[in-house]
RODO-2510 file (C-alpha; in nm, 4 decimals, decimal comma):
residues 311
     n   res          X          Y          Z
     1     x     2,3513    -2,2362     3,6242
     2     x     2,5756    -2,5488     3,6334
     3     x     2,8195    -2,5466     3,9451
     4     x     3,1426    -2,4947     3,7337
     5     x     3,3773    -2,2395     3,7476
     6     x     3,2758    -2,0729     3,4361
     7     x     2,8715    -2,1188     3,5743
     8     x     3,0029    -1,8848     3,9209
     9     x     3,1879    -1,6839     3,6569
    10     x     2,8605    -1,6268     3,4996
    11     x     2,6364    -1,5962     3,8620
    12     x     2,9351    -1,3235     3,9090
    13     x     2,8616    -1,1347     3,5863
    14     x     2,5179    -1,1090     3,5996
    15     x     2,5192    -0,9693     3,9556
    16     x     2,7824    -0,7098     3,8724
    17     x     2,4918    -0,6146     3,5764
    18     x     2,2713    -0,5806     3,8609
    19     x     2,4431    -0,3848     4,0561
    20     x     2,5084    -0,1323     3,7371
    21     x     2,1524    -0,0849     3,7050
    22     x     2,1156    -0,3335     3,4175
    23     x     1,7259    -0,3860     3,4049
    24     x     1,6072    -0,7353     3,5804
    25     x     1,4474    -0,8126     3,2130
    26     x     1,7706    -0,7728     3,0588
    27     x     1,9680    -0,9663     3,3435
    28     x     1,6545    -1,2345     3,3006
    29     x     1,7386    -1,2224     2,9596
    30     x     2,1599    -1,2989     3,0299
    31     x     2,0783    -1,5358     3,2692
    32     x     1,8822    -1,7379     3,0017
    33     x     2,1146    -1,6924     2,7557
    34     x     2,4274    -1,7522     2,9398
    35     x     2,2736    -2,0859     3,1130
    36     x     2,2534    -2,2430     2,7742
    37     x     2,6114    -2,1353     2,7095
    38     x     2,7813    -2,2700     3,0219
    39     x     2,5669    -2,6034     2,9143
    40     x     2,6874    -2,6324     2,5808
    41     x     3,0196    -2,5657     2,6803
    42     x     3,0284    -2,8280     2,9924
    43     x     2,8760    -3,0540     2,7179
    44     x     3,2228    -3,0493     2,5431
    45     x     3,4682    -3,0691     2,8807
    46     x     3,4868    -2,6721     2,9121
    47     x     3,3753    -2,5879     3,2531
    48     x     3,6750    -2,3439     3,3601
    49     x     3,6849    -1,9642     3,1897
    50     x     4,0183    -2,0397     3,0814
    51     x     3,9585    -2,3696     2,8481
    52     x     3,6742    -2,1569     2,6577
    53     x     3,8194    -2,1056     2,3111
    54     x     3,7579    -1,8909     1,9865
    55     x     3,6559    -2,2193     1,8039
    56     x     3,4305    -2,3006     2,0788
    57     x     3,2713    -1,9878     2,0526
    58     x     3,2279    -2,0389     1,6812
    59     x     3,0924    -2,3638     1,7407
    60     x     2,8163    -2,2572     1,9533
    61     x     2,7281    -1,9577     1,6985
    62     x     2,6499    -2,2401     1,4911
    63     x     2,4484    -2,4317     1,7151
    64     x     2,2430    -2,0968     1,7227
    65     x     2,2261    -2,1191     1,3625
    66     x     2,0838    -2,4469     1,3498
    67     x     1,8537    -2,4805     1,6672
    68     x     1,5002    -2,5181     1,5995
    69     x     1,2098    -2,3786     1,8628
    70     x     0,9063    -2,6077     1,9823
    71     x     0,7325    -2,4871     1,6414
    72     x     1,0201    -2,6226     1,4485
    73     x     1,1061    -2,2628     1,3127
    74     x     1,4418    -2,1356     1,3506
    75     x     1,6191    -1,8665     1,5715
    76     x     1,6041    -1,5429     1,4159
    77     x     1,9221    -1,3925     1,2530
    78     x     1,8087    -1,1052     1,5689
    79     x     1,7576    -1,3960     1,8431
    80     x     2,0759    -1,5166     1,7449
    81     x     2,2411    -1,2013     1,7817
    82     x     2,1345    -1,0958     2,0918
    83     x     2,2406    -1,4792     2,2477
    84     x     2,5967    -1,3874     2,1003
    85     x     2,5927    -0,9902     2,2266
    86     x     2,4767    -1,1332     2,6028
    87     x     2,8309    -1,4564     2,5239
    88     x     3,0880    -1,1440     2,4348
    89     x     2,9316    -0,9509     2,7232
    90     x     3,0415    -1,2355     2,9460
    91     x     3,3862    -1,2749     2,7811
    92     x     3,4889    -0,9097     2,8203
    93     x     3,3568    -0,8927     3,1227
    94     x     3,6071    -1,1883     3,2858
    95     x     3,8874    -1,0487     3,0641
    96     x     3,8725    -0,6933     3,2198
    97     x     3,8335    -0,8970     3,5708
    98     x     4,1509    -1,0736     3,5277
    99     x     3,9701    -1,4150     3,4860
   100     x     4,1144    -1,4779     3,1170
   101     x     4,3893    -1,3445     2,9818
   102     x     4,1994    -1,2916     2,6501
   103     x     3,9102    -1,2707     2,4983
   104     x     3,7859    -1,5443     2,3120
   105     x     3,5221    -1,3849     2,2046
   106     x     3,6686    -1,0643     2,0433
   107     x     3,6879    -1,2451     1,7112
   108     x     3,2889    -1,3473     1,7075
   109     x     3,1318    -1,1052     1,4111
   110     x     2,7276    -1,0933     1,5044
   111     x     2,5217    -1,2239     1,2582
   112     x     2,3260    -0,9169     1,0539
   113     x     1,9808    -0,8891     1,1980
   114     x     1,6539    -0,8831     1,0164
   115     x     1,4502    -0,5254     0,9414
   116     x     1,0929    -0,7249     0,9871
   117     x     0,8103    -0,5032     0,9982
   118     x     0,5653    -0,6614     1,2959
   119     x     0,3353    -0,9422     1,1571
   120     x     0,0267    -0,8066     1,1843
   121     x    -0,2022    -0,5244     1,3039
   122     x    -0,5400    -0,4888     1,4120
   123     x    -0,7545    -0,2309     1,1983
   124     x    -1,0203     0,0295     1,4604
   125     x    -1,3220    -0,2035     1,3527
   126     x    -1,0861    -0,5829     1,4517
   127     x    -0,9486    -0,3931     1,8144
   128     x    -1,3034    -0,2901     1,9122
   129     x    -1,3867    -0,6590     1,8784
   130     x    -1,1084    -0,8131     2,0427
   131     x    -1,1722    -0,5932     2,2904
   132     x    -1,5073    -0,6512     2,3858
   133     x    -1,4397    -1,0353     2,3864
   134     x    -1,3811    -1,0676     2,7789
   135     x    -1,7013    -1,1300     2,9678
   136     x    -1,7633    -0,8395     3,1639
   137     x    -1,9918    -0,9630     3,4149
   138     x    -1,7511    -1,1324     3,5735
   139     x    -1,4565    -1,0266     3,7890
   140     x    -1,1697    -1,1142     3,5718
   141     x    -1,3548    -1,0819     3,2465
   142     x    -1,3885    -0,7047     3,3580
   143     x    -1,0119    -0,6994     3,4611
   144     x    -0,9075    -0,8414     3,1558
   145     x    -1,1432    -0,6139     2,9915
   146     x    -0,9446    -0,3176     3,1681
   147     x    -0,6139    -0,4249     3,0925
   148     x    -0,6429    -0,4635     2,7133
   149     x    -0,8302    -0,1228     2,7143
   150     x    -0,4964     0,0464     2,8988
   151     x    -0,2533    -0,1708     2,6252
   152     x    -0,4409    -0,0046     2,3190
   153     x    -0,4822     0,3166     2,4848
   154     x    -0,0824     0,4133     2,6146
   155     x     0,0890     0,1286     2,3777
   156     x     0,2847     0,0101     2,6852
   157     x     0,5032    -0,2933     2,6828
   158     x     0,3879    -0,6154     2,8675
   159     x     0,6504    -0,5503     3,1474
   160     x     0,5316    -0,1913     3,2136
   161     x     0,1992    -0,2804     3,2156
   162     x     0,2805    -0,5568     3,5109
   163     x     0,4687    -0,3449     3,6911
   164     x     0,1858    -0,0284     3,7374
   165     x     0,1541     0,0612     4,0364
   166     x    -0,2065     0,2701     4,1795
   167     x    -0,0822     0,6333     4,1488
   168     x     0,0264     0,5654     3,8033
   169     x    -0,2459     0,6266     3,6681
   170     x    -0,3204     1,0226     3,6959
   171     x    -0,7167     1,0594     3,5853
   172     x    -0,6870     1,4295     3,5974
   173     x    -0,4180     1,4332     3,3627
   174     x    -0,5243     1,1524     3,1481
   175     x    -0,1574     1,0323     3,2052
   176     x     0,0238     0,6940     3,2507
   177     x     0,3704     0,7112     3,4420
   178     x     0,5777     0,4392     3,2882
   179     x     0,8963     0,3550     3,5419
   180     x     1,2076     0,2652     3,4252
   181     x     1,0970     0,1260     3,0187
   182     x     1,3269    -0,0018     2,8170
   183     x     1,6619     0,0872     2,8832
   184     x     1,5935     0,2220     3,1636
   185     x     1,4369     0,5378     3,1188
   186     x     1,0974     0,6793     3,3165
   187     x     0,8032     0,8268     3,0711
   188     x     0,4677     0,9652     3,0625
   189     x     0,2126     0,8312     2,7930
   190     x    -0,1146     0,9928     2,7608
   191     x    -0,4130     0,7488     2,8255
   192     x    -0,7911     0,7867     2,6864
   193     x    -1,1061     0,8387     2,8620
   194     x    -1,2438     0,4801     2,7919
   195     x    -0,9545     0,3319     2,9048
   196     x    -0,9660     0,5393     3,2631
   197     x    -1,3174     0,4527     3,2490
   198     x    -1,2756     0,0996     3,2663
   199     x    -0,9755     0,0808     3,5205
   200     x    -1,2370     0,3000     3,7134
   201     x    -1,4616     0,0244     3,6933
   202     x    -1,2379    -0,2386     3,7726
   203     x    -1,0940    -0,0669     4,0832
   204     x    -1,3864    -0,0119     4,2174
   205     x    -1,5563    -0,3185     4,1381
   206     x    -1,2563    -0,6087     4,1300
   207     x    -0,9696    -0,5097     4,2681
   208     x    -1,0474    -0,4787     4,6223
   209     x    -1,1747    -0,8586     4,5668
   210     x    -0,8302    -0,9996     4,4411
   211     x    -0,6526    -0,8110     4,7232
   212     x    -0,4384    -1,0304     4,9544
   213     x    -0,2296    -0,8713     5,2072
   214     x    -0,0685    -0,4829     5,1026
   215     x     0,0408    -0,4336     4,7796
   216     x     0,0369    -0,1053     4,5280
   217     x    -0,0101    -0,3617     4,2193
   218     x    -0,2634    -0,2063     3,9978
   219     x    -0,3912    -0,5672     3,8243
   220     x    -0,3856    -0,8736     3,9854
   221     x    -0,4469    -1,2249     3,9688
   222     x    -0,7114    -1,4620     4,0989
   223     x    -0,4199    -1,5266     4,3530
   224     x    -0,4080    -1,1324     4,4548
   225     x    -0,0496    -1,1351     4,3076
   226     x     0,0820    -0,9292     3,9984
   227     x     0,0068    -1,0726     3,6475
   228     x     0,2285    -1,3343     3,5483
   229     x     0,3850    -1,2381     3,1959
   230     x     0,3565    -1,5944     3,0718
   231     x    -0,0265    -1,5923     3,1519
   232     x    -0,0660    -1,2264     3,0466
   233     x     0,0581    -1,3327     2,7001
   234     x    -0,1497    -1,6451     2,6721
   235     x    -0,4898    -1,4601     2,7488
   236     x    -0,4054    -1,1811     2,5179
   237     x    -0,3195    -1,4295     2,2489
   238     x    -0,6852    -1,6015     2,3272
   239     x    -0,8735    -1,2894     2,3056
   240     x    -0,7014    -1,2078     1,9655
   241     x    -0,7613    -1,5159     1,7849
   242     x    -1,1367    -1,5255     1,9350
   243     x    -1,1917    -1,2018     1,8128
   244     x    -0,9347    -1,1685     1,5122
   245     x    -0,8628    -1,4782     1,3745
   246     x    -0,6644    -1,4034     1,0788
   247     x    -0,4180    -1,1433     1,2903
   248     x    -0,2213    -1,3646     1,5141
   249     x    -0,0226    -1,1872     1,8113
   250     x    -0,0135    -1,1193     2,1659
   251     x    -0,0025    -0,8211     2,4237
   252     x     0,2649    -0,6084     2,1617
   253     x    -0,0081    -0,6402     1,8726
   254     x    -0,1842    -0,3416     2,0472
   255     x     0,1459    -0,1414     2,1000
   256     x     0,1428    -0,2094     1,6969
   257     x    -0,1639    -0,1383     1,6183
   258     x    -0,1964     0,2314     1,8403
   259     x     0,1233     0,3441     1,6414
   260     x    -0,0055     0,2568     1,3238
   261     x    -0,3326     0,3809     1,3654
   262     x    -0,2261     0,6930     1,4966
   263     x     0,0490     0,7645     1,2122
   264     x    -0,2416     0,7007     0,9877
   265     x    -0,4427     0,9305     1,1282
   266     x    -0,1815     1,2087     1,0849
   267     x     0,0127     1,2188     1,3968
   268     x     0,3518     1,3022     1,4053
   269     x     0,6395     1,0267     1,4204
   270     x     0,8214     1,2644     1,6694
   271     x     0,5096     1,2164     1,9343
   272     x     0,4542     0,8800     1,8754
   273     x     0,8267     0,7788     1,9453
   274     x     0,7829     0,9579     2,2906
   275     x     0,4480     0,7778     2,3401
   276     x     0,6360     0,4475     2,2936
   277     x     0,9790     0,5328     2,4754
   278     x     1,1817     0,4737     2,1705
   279     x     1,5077     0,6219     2,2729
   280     x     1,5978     0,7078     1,8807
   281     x     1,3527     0,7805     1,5744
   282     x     1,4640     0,5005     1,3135
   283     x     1,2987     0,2685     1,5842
   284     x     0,9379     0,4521     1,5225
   285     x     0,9930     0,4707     1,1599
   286     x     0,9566     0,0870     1,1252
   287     x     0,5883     0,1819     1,1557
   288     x     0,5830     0,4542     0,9024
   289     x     0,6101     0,1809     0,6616
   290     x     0,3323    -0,0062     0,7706
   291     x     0,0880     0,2960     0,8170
   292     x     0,0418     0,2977     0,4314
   293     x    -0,2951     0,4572     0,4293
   294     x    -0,1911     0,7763     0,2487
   295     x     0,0473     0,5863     0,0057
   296     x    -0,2981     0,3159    -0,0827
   297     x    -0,4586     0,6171    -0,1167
   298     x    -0,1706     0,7524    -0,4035
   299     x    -0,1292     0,4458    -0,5220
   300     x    -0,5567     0,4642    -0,6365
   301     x    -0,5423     0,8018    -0,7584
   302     x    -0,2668     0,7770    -0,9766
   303     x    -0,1414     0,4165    -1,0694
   304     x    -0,2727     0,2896    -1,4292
   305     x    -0,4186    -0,0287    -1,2507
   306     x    -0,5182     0,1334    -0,9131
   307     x    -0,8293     0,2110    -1,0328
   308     x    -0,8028     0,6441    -1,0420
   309     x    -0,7336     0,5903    -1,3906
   310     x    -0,9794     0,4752    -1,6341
   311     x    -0,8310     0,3711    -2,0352
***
């Protein structure tokens, strides 16, 4: 954060979310966001809370708008939002602190996010393959092996999967304890036999090799420390495309595919919601619409051209 007054107004904020039990990913997240904000503001001589104005704010909304990634794609309508909920955040935050005298950013209306279903899911036959890509003779082919096994099995997020710790993993239970999720809420998610099979394997067989020092990690690096998410991400990614090609996607493509396959399968949305943490049931329902096994089946039996029919 630039050394301006509005950059140790922003150091300020985010550790007053920290001490209100705002989660580090989120405060990660507002620290991000909030850096390229002080920047684009210094940029145009605003470095003190009070010079910040409405139009300013406007102006960087439309930065936002225009800004292209490394891939030359632009920010999502939801990307954007979330960079301007994190800027108002900051805003109210000084006003109620006695920093401004108003808000500037009152008057900001949030762009209206996308509904996007999730790119791409992997079909029973496609996640058996990605998962046996990792070479399982080896050490970390047989952790990596493990830790894709435990993302199809509990649909986890990356972040919860990083953070595991050894007695998370109850075997007699066939239960994952998931510490403060999203939002900040604890959870239980069932896990299969295969999966405990293989985390058997790799405690017994890798872990005590990677240790360095104490820790209650459950995977770790070559380095003995937890899984960078970065890295995480990457080797996912490589293991997809190796063993789907056509599917791209990372570590959330198996929290994607689990749902899906298990709403086809018949389970209820209720369970699966709980399985994934979703705090409300619209969030789970974005899957209902991609499980679309019973409506292709419909769709056969009774549409003219879906080949139930015969003229």
């Amino acid at each position: 954060m630039r050394p301006t007054a509005l950059g140790r107004a922003a150091e300020d904020y985010l550790m007053w979310l920290s001490s209100h039990g705002y989660a580090q990913t989120t405060v990660a997240n507002r620290r991000h966001h909030l850096d390229d904000l002080v920047e684009f503001l210094a940029e145009r001589d605003m470095a003190e809370p009070k010079a910040v104005s409405f139009t300013a704010l406007e102006s960087y909304q439309r930065h936002l708008f225009h800004h292209k990634k490394r891939d030359g794609a632009p920010l999502s309508f939801r990307t954007q939002a979330q960079r301007i909920i994190g800027a108002k955040g900051f805003f109210s935050w000084m006003t109620s602190h006695g920093l401004i005298a108003l808000d500037p950013a009152s008057g900001i209306v949030l762009p209206k996010a996308e509904h996007r279903l999730p790119e791409a899911t992997l079909s029973a036959e496609e996640a058996d393959t990605v998962l046996s890509g990792p070479d399982v003779t080896t050490a970390l082919g047989l952790r990596d092996r493990a830790v894709m096994e435990v993302f199809y099995s509990t649909a986890i997020r990356r972040a919860e999967l990083i953070a595991l710790k050894l007695w998370d993993i109850d075997h007699e239970r066939g239960t994952v304890f998931v510490r403060q999720g999203k939002g900040g809420r604890d959870r239980y998610t069932p896990i299969g036999p295969r999966a405990l099979s293989w985390v058997d394997r790799y405690l017994e067989l890798v872990r005590p090799r990677l240790v360095v020092g104490k820790t209650d990690t459950l995977f770790l690096s070559a380095s003995g420390a937890p899984l960078c998410p970065d890295w995480l991400s990457r080797t996912v990614t490589a293991y997809i495309s190796a063993g789907a090609p056509k599917k791209p996607g990372s570590c959330h493509m198996f929290r994607h595919t689990a749902a899906t396959l298990m709403l086809e399968g018949g389970a209820d949305i209720r369970y699966v919601g709980e399985m994934l943490g979703h705090a409300k049931l619209e969030t789970t329902a974005i899957y209902t619409r991609v499980s679309i096994a019973k409506l292709r089946a419909v769709h056969a039996a009774t549409h003219p051209a879906g080949g139930g029919q015969t003229g």
